[in-house]
matplotlib code that plots the C-alpha trace (Angstrom):
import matplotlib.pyplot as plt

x = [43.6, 41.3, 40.7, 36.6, 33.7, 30.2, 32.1, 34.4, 38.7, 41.8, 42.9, 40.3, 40.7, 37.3, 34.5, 36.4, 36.4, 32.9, 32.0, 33.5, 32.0, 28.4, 28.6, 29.9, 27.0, 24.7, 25.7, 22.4, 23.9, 23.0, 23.9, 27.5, 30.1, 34.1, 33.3, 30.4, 32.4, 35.5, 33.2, 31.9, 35.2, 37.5, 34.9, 34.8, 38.9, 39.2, 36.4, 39.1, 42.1, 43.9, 45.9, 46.9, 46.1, 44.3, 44.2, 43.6, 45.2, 44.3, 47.3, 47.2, 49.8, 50.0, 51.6, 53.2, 51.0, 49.2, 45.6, 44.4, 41.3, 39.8, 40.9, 42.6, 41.0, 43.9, 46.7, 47.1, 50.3, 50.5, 53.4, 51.3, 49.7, 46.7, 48.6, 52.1, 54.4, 55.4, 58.7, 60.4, 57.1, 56.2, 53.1, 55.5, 57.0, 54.0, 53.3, 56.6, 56.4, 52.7, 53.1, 52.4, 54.9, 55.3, 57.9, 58.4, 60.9, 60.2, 63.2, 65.6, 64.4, 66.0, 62.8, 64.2, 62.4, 58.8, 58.4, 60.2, 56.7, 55.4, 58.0, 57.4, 54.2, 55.5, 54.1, 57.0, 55.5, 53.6, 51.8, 50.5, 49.0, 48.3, 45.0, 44.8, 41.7, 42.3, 46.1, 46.2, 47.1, 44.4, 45.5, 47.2, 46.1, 48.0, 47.6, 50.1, 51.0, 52.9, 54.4, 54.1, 51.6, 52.0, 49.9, 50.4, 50.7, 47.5, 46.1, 48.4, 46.9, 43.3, 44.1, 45.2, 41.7, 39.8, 41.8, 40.3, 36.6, 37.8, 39.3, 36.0, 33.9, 36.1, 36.2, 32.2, 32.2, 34.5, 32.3, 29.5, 31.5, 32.5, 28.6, 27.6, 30.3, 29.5, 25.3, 25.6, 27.9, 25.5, 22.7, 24.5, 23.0, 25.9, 28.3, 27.9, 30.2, 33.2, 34.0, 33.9, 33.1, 29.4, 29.6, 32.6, 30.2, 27.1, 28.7, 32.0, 29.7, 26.9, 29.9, 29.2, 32.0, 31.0, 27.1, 27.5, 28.8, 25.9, 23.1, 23.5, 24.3, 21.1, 19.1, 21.5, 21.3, 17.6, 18.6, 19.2, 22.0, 25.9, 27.7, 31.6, 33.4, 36.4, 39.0, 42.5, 44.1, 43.2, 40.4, 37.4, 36.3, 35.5, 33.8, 31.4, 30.8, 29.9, 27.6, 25.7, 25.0, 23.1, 21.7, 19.8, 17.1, 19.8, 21.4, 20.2, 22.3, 25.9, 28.2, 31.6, 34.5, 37.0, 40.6, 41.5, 44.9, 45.2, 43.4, 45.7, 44.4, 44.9, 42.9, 40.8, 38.0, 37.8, 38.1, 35.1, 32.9, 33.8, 34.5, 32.9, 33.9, 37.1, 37.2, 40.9, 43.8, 43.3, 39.4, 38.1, 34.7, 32.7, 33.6, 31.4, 32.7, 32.6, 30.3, 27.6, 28.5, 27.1, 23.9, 20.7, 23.4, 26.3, 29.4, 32.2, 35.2, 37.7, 40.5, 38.2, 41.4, 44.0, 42.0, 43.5, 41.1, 40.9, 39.5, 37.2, 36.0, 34.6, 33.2, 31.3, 29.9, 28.5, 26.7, 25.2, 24.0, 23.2, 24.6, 28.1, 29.4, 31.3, 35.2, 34.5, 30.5, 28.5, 25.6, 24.6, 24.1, 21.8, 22.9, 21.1, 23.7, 24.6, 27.6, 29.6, 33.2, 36.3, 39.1, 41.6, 43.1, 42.7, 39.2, 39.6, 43.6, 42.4, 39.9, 41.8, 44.8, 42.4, 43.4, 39.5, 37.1, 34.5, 31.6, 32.8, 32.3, 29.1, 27.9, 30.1, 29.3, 25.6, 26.2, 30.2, 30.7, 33.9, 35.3, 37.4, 40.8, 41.0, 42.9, 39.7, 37.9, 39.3, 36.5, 36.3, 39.7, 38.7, 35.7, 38.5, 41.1, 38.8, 37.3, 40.8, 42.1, 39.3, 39.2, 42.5, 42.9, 39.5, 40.8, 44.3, 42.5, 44.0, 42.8, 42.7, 46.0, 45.4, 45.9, 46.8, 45.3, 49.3, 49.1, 45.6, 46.7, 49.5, 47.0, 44.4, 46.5, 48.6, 47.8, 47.6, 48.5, 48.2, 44.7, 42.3, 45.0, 47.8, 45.9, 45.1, 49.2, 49.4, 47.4, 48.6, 52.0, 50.6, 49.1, 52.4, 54.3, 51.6, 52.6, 55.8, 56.1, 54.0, 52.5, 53.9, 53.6, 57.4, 57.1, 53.5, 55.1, 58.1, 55.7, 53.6, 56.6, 58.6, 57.8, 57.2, 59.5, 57.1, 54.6, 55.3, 51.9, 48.6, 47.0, 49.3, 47.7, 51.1, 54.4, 56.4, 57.8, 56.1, 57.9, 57.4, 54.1, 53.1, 55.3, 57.7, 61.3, 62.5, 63.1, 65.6, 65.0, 65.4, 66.3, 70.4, 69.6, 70.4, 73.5, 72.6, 73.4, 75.4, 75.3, 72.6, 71.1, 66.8, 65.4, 61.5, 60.6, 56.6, 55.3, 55.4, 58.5, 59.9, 57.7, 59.2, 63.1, 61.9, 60.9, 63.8, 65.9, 64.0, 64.8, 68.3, 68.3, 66.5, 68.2, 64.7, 63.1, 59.4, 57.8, 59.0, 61.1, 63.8, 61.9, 60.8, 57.2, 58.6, 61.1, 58.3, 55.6, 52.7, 51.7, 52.9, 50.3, 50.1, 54.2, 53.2, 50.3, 52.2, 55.2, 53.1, 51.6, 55.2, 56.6, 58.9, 60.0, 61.5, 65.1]
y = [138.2, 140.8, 139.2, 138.2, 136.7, 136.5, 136.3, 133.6, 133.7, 132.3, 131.8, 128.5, 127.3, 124.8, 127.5, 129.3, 126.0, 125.4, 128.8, 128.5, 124.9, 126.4, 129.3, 126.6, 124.0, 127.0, 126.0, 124.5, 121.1, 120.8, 124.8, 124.5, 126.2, 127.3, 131.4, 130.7, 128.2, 130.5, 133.5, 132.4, 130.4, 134.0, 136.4, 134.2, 134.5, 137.9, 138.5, 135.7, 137.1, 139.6, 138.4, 140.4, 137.4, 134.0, 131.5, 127.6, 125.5, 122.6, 119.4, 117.4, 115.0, 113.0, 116.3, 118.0, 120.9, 123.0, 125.0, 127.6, 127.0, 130.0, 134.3, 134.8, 137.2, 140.4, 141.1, 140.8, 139.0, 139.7, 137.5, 134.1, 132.2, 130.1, 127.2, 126.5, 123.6, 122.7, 122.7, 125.3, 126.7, 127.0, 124.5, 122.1, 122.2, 121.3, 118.6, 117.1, 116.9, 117.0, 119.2, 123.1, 125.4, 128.4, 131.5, 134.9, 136.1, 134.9, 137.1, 135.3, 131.8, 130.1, 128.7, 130.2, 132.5, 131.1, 132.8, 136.4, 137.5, 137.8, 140.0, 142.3, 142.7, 143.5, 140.1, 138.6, 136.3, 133.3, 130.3, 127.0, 123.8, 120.7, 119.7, 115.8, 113.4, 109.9, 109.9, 112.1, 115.7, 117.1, 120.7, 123.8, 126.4, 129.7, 133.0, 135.2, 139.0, 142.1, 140.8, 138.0, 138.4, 138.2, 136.0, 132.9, 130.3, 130.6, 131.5, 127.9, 126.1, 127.4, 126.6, 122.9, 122.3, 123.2, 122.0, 118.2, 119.3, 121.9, 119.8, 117.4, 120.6, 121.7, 117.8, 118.3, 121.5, 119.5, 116.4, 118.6, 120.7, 117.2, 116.3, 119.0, 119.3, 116.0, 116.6, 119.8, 117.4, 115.0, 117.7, 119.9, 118.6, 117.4, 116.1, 112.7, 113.0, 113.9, 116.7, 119.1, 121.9, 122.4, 125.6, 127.0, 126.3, 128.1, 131.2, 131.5, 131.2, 133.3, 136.3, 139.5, 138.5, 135.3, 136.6, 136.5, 132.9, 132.3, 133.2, 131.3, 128.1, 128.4, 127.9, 125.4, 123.4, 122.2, 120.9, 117.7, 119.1, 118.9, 121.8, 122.7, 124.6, 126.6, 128.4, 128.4, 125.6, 126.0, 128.2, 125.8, 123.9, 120.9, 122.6, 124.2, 120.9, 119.4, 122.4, 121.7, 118.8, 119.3, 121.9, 119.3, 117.0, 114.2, 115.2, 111.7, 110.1, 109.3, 112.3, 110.2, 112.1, 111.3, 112.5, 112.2, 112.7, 109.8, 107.4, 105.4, 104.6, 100.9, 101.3, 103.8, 101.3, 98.9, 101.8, 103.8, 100.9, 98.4, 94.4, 91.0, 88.3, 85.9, 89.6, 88.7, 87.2, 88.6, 89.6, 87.4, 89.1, 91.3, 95.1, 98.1, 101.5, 104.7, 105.7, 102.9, 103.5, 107.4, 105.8, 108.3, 110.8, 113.0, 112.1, 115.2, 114.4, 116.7, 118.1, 116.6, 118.6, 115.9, 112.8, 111.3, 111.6, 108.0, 108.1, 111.5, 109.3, 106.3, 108.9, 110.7, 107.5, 106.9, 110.3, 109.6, 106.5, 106.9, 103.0, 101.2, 97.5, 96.3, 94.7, 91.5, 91.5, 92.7, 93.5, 97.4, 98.7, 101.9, 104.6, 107.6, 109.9, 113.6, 114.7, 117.7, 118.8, 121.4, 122.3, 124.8, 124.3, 127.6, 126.1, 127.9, 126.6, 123.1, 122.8, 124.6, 122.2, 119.1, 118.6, 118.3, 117.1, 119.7, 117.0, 116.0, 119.8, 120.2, 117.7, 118.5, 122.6, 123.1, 125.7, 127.4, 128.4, 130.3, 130.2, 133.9, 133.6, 134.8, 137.9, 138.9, 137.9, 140.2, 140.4, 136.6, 136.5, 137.5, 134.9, 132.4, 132.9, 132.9, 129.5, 127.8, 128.8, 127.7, 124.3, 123.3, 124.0, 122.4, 119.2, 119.6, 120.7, 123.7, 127.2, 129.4, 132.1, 135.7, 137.2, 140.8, 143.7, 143.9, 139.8, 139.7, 143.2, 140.8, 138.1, 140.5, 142.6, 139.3, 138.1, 134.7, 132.6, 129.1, 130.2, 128.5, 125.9, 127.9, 129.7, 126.7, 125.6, 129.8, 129.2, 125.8, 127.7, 130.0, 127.4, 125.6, 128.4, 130.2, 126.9, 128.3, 131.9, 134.8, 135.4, 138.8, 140.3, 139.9, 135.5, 135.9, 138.0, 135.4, 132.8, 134.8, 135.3, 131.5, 129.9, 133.2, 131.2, 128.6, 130.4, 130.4, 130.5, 129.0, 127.1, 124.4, 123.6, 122.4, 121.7, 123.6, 127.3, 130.4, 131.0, 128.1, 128.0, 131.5, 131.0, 133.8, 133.6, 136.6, 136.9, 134.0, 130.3, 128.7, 125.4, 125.5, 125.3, 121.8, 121.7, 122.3, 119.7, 122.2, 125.9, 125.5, 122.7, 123.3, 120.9, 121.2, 120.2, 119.3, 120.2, 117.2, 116.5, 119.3, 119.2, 115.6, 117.7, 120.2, 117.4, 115.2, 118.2, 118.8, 115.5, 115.8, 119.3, 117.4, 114.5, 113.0, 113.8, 114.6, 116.5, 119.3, 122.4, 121.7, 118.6, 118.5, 119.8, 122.9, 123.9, 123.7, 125.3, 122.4, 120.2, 116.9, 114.9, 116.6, 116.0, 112.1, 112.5, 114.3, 111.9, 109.0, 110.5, 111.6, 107.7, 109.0, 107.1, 109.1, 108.8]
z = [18.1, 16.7, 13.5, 13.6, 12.1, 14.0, 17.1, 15.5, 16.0, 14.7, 18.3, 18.2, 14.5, 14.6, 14.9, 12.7, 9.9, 11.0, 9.7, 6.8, 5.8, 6.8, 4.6, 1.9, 2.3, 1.2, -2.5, -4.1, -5.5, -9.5, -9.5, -8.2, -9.9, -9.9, -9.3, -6.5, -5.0, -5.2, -3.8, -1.1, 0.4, -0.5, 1.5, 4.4, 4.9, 4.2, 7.1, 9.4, 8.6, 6.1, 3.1, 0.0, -2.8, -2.5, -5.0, -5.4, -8.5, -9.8, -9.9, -12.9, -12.1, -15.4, -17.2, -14.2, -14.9, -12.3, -14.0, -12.2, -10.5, -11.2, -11.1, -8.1, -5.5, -4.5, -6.0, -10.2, -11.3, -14.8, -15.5, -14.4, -16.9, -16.1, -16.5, -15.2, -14.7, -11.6, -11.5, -9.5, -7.6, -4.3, -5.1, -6.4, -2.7, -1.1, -3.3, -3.2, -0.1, 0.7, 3.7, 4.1, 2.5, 4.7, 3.1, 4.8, 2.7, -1.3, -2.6, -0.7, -2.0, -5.4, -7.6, -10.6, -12.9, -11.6, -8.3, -9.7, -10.5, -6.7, -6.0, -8.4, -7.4, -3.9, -2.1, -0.3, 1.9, 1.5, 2.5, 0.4, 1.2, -0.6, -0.9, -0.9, -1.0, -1.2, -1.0, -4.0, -4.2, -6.7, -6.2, -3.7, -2.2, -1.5, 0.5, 0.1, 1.9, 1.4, 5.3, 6.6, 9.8, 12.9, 13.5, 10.8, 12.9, 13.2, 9.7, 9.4, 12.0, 10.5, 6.7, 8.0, 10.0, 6.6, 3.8, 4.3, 3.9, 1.7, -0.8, -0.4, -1.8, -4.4, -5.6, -5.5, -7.7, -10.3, -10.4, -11.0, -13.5, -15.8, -15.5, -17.1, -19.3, -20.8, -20.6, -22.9, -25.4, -25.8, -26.3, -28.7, -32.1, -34.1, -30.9, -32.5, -35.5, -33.3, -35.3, -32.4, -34.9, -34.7, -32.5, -35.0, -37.7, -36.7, -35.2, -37.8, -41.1, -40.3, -39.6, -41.6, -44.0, -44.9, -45.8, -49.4, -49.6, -46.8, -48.7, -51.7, -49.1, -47.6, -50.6, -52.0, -48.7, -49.2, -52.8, -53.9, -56.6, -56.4, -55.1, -55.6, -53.3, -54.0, -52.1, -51.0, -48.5, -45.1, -45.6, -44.1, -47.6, -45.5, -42.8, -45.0, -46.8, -43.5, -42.8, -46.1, -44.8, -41.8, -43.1, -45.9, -46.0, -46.1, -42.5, -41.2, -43.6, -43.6, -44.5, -46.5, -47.1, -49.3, -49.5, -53.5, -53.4, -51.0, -53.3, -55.8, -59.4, -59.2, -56.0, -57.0, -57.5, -54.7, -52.5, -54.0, -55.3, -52.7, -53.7, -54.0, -51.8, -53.6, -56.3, -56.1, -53.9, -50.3, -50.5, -48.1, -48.0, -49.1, -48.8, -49.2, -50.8, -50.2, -52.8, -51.2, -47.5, -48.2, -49.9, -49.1, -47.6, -48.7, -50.8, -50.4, -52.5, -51.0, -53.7, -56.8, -58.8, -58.0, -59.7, -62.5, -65.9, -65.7, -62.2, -63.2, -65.9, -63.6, -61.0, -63.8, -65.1, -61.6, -61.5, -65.3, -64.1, -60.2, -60.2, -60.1, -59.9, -57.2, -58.4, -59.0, -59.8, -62.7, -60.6, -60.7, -57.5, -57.7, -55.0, -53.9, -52.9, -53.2, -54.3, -52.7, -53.5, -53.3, -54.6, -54.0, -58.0, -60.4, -62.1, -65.8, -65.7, -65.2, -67.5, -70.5, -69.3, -69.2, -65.7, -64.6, -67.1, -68.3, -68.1, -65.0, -64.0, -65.2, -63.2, -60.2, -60.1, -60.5, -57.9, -57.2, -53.3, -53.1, -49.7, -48.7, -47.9, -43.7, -44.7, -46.7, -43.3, -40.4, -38.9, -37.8, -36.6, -32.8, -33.2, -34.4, -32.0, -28.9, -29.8, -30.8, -27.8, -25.7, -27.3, -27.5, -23.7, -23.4, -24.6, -22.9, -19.8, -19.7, -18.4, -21.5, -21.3, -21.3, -24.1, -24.2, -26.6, -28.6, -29.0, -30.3, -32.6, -34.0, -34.6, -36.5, -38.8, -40.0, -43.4, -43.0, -46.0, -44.8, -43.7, -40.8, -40.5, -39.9, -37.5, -35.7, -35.6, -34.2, -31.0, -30.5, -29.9, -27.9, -25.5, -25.2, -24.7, -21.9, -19.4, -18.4, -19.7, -20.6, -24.1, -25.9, -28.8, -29.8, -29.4, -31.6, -34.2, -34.3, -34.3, -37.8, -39.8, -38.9, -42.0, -44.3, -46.4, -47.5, -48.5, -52.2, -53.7, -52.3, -55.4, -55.9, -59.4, -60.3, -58.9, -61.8, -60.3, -61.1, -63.9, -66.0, -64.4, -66.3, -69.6, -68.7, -69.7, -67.7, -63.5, -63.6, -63.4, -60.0, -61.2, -62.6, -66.0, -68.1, -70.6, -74.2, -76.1, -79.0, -79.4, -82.6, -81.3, -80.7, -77.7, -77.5, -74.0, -73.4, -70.1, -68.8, -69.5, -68.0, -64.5, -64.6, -64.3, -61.8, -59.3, -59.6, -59.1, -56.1, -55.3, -55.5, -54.0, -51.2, -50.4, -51.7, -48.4, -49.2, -46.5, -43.5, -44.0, -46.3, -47.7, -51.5, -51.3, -49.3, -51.9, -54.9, -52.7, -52.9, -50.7, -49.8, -51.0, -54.4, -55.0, -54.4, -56.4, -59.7, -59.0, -59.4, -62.1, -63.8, -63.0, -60.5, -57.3, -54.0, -54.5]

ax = plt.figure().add_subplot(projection="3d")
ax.plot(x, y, z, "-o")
ax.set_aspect("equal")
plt.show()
């Protein structure tokens, strides 16, 4: 054979692999890394033999899923993802059967739609191996050619002499990879809270179209007073809240959020104030509350709009006071806390309705942080996509899918009502999707415009259609009207009365199913949790 390296041939396959692991070992341990790794291993065969593409994936056995290791050297398949199942592949071949795969002719083989897109390419012969340690097949690797060479037996003979100390450095490089990984977690300031959204937080809000709201958070940060933030659903209230936080003198402090349409009224006060042991049947010891458990830190009471005036009432006697007494004791316990909050309700509706309590207000909004919608903020949409997708596949374990210039046009010019979150549900798709086919514009736009129907309003103030919502009589009511009762008779309905119609219809409409796409909250437009809220409210039971 002609094929040489330093003197080194195919024809005897150990100098060859003893090349090969030399060059290898040159890798400084503590600076080991996928692309060096991948380097130095894909210059060494191209100098032994030729091939037309080389690449190595990663097994994950639990999910069937193979992640590629890192950009293959040759030949660019468009049509492969970065992760793919393994189901009708040529890697799934060797690892079935944990022996060497060798093709010569791909277009004459049956894996289904997988293997069409080395073909189109023009590669039509290949070669993969398994690459075990311990017993356990932790990934493949795979050259492929336009021909198959003469000489593969071989390149084979070759590939199986290196593949054990192969897959011993490529086990090294991940070891090292998952150490690092989980020193820069523990270093990153913030890690500790599990939020994963420190990074998001310091890049995404100090982003040219979040400046105003930025430079009033600033000052406000280093202040003891109350802020309120404001904004529509999904549009990163809670994040910001969080941000305020570490950005105070109280970041040492526990940061207690608390969902307020999830509280009940006849709970409303054990859950905030805690309980004394024996308070009543079932407390068997002492509990503390929210309000105490953020003492010297930050209390953010997320969606202060749903509370009941009864609950408002109690909360704003704690903020008079700066004390409270647990159920079952008349002790005052003085708290030190600062209180942040949002709401996504229209604020000068809900006051002029009563449905949040000027006092409670004045105490709540010493400063007003309105959060954009995303469709006002383009210009964070790249910034958001790129670090969805690499977290999600971060904690799936994924490699990150490619996404073309159309998909990420789709992604920038859409207006998305349901905000961050429905973002977040966007990419998700995407990931799923990339593991067995490629992403295009045509599934993204399908994706965007799936639940356009939804998408009703975004301040879900109250549950009663637009219409009755703005006083109109005219555009048609969607609700079949109610029998009068005779042609002169005169029926003044209150507000409540008639919210209280619109949801039981729903109800019946709905088969009293609450939640998903043809559930109650759907067909109003609101939330779940505010339909459970207003129905609790109205005295109305799912049916």
């Amino acid at each position: 054979m002609s094929d040489r390296n330093d003197g080194v041939s195919l024809d005897s396959p150990l100098p060859a692999v003893a090349q090969v692991i030399r060059h290898l070992s040159r890798l400084v341990p503590g600076k080991m890394d996928r692309n060096a790794f991948f380097q130095i291993l894909s210059r060494q065969l191209r100098a032994l033999f030729h091939y037309d593409r080389f690449c190595i994936y990663l097994y994950d056995s639990e999910r069937e899923l193979l992640n590629l290791f890192t950009t293959a050297d040759g030949t660019v398949v468009e049509f492969f993802s970065n992760t793919r199942i393994v189901k009708n592949t040529v890697a799934g071949l060797a690892i079935a059967s944990r022996k060497p795969v060798v093709i010569n002719d791909l277009s004459a083989q049956d894996f289904g739609d997988a293997q069409l897109p080395l073909a189109t390419v023009g590669l039509n012969a290949t070669i993969a191996l398994p690459l075990i340690l311990n017993r356990e097949v932790i990934g493949t690797l795979h050259v492929s050619f336009v021909r198959q060479p003469e000489h593969v037996v071989e390149i084979l003979n070759f590939l199986l002499e290196l593949s054990p100390m192969l897959t011993t450095f490529l086990y090294a490089v991940l070891v090292e990879e998952r150490a690092a990984n989980a020193r820069t977690a523990r270093e990153q300031p913030g890690a500790e809270d599990g939020t994963g959204n420190v990074v998001l937080e310091n890049r995404l809000l100090e982003t040219r179209d979040m400046a105003g709201v930025m430079s009033v958070a600033r000052k406000a940060a280093q202040l003891q007073i109350p802020v309120l933030i404001t904004g529509e659903t999904g549009t990163g209230k809670s994040m910001l809240a969080r941000w305020l936080h570490r950005h105070s003198p109280r970041r040492a402090a526990n940061f207690v959020k608390v969902n307020c349409p999830s509280l009940a009224p006849t709970l409303f006060e054990s859950e905030m104030f805690g309980y004394a042991k024996g308070a009543f049947t079932g407390a068997h010891a002492k509990r503390i509350g929210r309000i105490e458990m953020a003492q010297k830190g930050t209390l953010f009471l997320d969606e202060i709009g749903e509370l009941s005036p009864d609950m408002q009432s109690k909360l704003l006697q704690v903020m008079e006071e700066s004390s409270f007494e647990r159920v079952g004791e008349a002790v005052p316990v003085g708290v030190d806390i600062r209180v942040l909050s949002a709401t996504n309700i229209d604020l000068p509706q809900a006051l002029a309705r009563g449905l949040l309590r000027r006092d409670l207000f004045y105490r709540l909004a010493a400063v007003i942080l309105s959060m954009p919608p995303l469709r006002q903020r383009k210009n964070d949409i790249p910034l958001l996509v790129n670090y969805f997708t690499t977290q999600f596949s971060r904690q799936c374990e994924l490699r990150p899918p490619r996404l073309s210039k159309a998909v990420l046009n789709e992604l920038y010019c859409h207006d998305w009502p349901g905000n961050l979150r429905e973002l977040r549900n966007v990419i998700t798709k995407i990931l799923l999707h990339s593991l067995d086919a490629p992403v295009t514009a045509d599934f993204v736009r399908e994706t965007l415009h799936e639940w356009d129907w939804t998408h009703a309003g975004n301040e879900p103030e109250s549950v009663l259609p637009p219409a009755a919502r703005a006083g109109e009589t005219g555009g048609g009511n969607p609700w079949p009207e109610q029998p009068a009762k005779s042609e002169n008779a005169v029926t003044l309905v209150s507000l409540e009365e008639n919210e209280r119609r619109h949801i039981a219809q729903a109800l019946r409409l709905t088969g009293g199913r609450l939640s998903g796409p043809r559930g109650a909250a759907a067909l109003l437009g609101i939330p779940r949790s505010t339909l459970q809220h207003r129905m609790c409210k109205l005295g109305l039971r799912p049916l």
